[in-house]
N, CA and C of each residue as an Amber inpcrd file, in Angstrom:
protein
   324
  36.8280000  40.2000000  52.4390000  38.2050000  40.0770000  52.8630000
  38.5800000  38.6000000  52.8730000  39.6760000  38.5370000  52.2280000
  40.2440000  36.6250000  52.1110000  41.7820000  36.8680000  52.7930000
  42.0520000  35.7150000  53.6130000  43.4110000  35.3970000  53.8410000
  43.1940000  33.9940000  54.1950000  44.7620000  33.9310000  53.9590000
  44.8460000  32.0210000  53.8240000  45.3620000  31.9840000  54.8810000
  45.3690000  30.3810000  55.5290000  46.2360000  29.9350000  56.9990000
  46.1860000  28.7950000  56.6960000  47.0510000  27.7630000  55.9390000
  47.3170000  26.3920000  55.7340000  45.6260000  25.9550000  54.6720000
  45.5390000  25.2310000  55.4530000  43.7070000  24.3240000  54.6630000
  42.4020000  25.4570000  55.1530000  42.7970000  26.7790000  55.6290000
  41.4230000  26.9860000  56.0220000  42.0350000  28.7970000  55.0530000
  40.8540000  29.3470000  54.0370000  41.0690000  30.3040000  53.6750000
  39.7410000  31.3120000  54.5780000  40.3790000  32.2770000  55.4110000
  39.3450000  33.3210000  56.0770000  38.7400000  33.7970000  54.6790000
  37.5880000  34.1730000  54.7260000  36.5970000  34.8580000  53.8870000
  35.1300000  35.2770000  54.7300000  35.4410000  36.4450000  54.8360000
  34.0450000  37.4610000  55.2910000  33.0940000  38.3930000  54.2790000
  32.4520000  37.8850000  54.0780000  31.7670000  39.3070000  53.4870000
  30.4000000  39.4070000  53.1440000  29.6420000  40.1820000  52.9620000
  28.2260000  39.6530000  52.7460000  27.9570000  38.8860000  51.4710000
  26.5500000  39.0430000  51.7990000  26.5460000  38.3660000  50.1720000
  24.6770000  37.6880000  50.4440000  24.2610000  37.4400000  49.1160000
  22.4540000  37.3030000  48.9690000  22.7060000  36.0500000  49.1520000
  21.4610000  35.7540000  49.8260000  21.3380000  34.0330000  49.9280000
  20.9160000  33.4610000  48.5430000  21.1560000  32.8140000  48.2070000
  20.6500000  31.9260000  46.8470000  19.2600000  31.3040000  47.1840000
  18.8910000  30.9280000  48.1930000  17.5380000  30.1470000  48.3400000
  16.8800000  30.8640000  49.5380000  16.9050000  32.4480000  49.8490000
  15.8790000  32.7050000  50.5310000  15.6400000  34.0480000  49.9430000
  16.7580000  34.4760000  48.9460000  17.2580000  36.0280000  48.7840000
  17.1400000  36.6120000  49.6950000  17.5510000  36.6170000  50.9160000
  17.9990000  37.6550000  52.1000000  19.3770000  38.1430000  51.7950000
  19.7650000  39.2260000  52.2490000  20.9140000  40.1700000  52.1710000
  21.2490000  39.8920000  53.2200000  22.7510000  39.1800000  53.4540000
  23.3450000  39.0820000  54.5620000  24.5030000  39.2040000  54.7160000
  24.5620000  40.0510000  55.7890000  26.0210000  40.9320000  56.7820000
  27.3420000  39.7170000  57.0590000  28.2910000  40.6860000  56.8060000
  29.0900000  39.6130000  56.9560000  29.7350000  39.3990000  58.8570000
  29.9840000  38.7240000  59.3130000  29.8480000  38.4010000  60.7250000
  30.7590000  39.1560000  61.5800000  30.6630000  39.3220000  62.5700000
  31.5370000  40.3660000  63.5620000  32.7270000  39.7520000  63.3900000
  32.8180000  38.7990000  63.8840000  34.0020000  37.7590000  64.2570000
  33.6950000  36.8490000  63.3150000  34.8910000  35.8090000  63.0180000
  35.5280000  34.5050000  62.3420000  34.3380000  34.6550000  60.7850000
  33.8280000  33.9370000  60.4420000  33.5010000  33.5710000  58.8540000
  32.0510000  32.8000000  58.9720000  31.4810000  33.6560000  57.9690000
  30.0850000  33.0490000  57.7240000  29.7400000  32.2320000  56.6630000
  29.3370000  31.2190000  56.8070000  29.3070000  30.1050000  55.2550000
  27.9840000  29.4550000  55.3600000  27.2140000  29.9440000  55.7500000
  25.2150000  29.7710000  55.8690000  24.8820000  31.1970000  55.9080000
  23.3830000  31.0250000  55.3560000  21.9920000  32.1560000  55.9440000
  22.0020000  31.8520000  56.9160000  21.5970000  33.1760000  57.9050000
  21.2850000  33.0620000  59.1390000  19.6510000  32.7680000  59.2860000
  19.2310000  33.1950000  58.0900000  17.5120000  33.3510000  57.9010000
  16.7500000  32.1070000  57.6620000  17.6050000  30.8160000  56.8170000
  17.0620000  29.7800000  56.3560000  18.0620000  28.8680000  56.3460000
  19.2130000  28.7050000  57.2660000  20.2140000  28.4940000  57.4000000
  20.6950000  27.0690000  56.4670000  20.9830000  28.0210000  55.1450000
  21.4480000  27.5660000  53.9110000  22.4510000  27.9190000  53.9190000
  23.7990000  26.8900000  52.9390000  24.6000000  27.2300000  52.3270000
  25.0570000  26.5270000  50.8060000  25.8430000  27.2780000  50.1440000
  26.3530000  26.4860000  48.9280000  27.4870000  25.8640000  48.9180000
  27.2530000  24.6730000  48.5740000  28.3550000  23.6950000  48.4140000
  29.6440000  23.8770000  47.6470000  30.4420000  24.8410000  48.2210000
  31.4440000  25.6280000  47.4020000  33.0500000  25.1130000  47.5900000
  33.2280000  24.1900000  48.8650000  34.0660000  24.1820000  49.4360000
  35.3530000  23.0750000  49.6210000  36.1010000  22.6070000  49.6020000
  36.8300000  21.3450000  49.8020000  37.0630000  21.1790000  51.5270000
  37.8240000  22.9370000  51.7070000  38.6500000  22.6980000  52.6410000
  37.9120000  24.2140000  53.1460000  38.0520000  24.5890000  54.3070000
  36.9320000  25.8640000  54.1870000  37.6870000  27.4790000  53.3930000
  36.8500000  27.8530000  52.9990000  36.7510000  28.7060000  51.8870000
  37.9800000  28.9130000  50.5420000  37.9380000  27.6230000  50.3080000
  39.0010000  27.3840000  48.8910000  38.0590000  27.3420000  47.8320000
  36.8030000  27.2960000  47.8720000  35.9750000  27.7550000  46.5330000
  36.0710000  26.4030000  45.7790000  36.4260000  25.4100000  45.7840000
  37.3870000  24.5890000  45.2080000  36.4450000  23.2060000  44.6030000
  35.4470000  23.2470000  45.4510000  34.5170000  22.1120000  45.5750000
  33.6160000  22.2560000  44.4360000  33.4210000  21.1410000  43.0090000
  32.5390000  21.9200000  41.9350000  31.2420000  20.9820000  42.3110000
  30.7790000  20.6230000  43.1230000  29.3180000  19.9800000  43.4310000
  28.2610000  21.1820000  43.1680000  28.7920000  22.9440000  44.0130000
  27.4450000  23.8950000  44.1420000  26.2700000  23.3980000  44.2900000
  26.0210000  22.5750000  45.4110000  24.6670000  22.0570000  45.3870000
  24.3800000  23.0180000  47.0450000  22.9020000  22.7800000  47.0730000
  22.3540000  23.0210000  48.2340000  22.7320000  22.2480000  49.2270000
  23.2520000  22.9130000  50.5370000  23.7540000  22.3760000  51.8980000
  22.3000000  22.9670000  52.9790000  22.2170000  22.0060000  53.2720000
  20.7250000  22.5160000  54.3810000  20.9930000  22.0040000  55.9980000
  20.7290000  22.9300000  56.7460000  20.9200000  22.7340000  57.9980000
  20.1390000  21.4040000  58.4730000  20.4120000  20.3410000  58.8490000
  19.5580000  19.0290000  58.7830000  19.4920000  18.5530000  60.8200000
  20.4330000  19.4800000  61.0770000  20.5830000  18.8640000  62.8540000
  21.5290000  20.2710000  63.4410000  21.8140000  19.9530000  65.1010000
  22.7680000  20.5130000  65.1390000  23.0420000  19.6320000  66.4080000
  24.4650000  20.0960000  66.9040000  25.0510000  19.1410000  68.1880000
  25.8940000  20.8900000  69.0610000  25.7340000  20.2730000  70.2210000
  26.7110000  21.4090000  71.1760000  27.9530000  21.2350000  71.8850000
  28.3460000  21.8020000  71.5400000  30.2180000  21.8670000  71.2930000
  30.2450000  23.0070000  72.7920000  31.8230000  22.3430000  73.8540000
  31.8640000  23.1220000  74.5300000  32.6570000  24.4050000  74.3560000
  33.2590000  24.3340000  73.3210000  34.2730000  25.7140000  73.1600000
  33.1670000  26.9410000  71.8790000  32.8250000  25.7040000  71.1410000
  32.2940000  25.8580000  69.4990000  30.8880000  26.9540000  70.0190000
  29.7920000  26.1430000  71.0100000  28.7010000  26.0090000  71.3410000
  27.7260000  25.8370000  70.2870000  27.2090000  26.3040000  69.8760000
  25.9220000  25.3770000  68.8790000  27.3710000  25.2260000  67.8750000
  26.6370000  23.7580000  66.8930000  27.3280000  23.6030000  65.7040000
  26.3000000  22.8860000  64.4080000  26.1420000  23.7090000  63.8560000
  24.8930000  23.3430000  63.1140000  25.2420000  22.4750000  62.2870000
  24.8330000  21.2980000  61.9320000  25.1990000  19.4220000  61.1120000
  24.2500000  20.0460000  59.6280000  25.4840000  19.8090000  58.3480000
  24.6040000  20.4820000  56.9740000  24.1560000  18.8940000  56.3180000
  23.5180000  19.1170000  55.1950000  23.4490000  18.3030000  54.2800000
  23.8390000  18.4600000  52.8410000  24.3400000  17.9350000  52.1970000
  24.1260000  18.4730000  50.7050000  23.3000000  17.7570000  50.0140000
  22.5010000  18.5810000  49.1050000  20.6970000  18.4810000  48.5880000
  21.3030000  17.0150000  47.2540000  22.7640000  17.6680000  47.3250000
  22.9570000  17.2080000  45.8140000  23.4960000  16.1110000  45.6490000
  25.0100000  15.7780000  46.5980000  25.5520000  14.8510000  46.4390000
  25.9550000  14.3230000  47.7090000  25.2830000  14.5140000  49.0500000
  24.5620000  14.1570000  49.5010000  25.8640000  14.0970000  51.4210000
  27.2920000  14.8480000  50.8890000  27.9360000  14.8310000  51.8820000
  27.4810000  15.8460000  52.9790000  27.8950000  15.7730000  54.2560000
  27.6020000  16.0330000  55.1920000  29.0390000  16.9440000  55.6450000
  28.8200000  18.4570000  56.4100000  29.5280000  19.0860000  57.0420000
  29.0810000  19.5280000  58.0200000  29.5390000  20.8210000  58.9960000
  29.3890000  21.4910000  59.9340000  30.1760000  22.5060000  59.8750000
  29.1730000  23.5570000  60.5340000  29.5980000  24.8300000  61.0730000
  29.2260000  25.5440000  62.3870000  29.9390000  26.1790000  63.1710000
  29.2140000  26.9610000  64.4900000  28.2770000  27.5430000  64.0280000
  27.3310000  27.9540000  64.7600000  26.6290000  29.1650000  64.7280000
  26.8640000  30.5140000  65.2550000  26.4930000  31.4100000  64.3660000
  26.5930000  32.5710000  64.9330000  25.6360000  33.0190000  65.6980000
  25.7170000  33.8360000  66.9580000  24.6400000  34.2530000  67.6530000
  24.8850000  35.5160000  68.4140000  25.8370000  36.5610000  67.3750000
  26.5640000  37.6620000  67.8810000  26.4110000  38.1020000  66.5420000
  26.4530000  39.8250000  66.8710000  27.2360000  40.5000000  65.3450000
  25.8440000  40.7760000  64.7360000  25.7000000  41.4010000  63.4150000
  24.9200000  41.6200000  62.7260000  24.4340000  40.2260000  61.9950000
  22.7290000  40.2110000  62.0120000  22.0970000  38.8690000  61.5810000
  22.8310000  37.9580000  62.4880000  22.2480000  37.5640000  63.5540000
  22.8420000  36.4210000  63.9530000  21.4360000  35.1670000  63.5800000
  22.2440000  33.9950000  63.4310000  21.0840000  32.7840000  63.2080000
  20.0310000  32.6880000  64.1370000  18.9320000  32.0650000  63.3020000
  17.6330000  32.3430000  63.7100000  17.5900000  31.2120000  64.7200000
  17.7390000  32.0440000  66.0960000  17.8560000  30.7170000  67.0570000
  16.2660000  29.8740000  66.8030000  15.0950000  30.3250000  66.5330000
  14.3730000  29.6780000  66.8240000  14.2310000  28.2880000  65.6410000
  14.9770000  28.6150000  64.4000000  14.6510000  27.7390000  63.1620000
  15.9900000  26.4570000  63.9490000  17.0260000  27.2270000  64.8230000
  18.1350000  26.3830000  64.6580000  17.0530000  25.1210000  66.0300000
  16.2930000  25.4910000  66.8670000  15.5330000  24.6530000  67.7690000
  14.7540000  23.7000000  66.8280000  14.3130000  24.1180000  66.0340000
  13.5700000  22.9870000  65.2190000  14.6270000  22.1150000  64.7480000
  15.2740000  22.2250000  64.5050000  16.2900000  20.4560000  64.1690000
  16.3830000  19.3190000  64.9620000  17.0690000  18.7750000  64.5670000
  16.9820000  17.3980000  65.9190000  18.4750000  17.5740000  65.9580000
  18.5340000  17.6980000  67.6220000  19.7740000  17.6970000  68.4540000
  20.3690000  16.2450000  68.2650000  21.7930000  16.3170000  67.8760000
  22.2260000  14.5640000  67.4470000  23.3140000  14.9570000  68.8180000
């Protein structure tokens, strides 16, 4: 399911991880743009889910920081060209992120 709202396009749906091949559910609530399993994503994006971004490189969960509304917010990397984003975590709903992989990062 896609709908637009200014710079941010909603997009839910499952879909295979590229770098763990896990099959993953698309989220109860708001939008999933990582594995929950190896908490990967692809570098697809400009603005969130405009597809728009032609880098497609590997984004790897590299940290995370805690947000009081957000609560976890996992800090990415890209493998490729080397920018840096963020996303909440999910920890509700079908597949929620692997709290224990998200503890191994370093809290910034």
């Amino acid at each position: 399911m896609s709908t637009s709202s200014g710079q941010f396009t909603h997009i839910n749906e499952n879909f295979v991880c590229e770098y763990c091949g896990r099959h993953v559910q698309k989220a109860k609530t708001g939008c999933r743009n990582h594995c929950p399993f190896c908490l990967s994503s692809k570098h697809v994006d400009i603005n969130p889910g405009d597809r728009a971004n032609e880098c497609r490189g590997q984004l790897k969960a590299n940290g995370y920081e805690l947000d009081g509304k957000k609560g976890i917010v996992l800090l990415f990397l890209c493998q490729k060209c080397g920018q840096k984003t963020r996303n909440k975590s999910l920890r509700d709903g079908p597949d929620p992120d692997d709290y224990d992989l998200i503890l191994k990062l370093n809290v910034r």
